[in-house]
C-alpha positions in Angstrom: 12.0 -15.5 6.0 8.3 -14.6 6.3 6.3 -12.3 8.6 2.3 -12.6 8.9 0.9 -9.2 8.4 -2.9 -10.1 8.2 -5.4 -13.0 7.2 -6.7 -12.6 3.9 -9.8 -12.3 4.8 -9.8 -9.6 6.6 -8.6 -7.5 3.2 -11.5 -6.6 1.3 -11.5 -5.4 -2.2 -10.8 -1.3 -2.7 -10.5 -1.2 1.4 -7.3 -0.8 3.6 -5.9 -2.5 6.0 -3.2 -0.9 8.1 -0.6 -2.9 9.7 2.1 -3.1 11.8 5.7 -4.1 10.0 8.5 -3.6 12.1 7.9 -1.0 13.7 6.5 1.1 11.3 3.3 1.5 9.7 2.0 -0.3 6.7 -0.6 -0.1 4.8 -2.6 -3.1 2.7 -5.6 -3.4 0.0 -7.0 -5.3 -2.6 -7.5 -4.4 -6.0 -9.1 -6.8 -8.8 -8.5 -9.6 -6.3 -5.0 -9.2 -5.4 -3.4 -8.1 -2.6 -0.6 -5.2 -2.5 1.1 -4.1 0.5 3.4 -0.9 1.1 4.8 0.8 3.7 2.3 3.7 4.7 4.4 6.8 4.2 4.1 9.8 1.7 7.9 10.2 -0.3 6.9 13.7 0.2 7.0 14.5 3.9 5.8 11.2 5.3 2.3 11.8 5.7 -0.3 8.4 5.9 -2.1 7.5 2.4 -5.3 6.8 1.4 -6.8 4.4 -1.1 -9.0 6.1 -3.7 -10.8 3.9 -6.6 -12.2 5.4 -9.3 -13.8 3.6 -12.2 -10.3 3.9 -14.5 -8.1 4.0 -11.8 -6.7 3.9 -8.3 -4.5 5.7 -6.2 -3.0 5.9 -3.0 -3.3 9.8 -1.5 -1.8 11.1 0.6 -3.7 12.7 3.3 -1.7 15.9 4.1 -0.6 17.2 1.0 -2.5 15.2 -1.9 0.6 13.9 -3.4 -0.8 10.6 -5.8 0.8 7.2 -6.2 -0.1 4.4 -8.7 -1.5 1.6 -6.2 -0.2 -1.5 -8.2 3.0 0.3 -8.8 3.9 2.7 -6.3 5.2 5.4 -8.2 4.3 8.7 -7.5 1.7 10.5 -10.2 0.7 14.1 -8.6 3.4 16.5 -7.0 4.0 18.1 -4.4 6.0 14.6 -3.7 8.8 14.3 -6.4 7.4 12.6 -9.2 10.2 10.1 -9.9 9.7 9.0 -6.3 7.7 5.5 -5.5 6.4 4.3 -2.5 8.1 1.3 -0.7 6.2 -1.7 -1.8 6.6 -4.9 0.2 7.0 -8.0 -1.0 3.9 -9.9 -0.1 2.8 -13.2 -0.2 -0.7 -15.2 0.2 -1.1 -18.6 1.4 -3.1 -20.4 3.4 -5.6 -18.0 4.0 -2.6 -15.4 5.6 -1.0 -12.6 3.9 3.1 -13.0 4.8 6.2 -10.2 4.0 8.4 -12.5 2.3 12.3 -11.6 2.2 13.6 -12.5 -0.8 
């Protein structure tokens, strides 16, 4: 099963994109030319996140409480969210010039 979430072009490098995935917010970039998609919610208290690039590195923050989280990875790299938490990463596809959630 596969659910378009955007069209790759429309992702451009060290931006977001947010999105709608069933209901509930997601959130998409670009780093180093590929695409990574998770769902846009801080493991802390929910809050939004917010890409930050840096030249060594790049994070997602999270807007209300400055929790950190890996971008490629997800997992979570600056308290007050509990650092063996991750973000929920989906599992994206591109193809065709579209970027799909593929169910695996």
């Amino acid at each position: 099963m596969e659910i378009h979430l955007a069209n790759d072009s429309d992702i451009r490098e060290g931006e977001t994109k947010e999105v709608d995935f069933a209901g509930r917010p997601a959130i998409l970039f670009r780093l180093n030319g590929e695409v990574h998609a998770y769902i846009n919610c801080c493991t802390h208290v929910g809050g939004p996140m917010k890409l930050k690039v840096k030249p060594d590195t790049a994070y997602l923050d999270c807007t209300w409480h400055d929790s950190h989280f890996d971008a490629k990875t997800g997992q979570c790299l600056r308290e007050p969210a509990p650092l063996d938490s991750k973000l929920i990463k989906l599992p994206i596809q591109v193809k065709e010039g579209k970027v799909f959630y593929v169910y695996t």
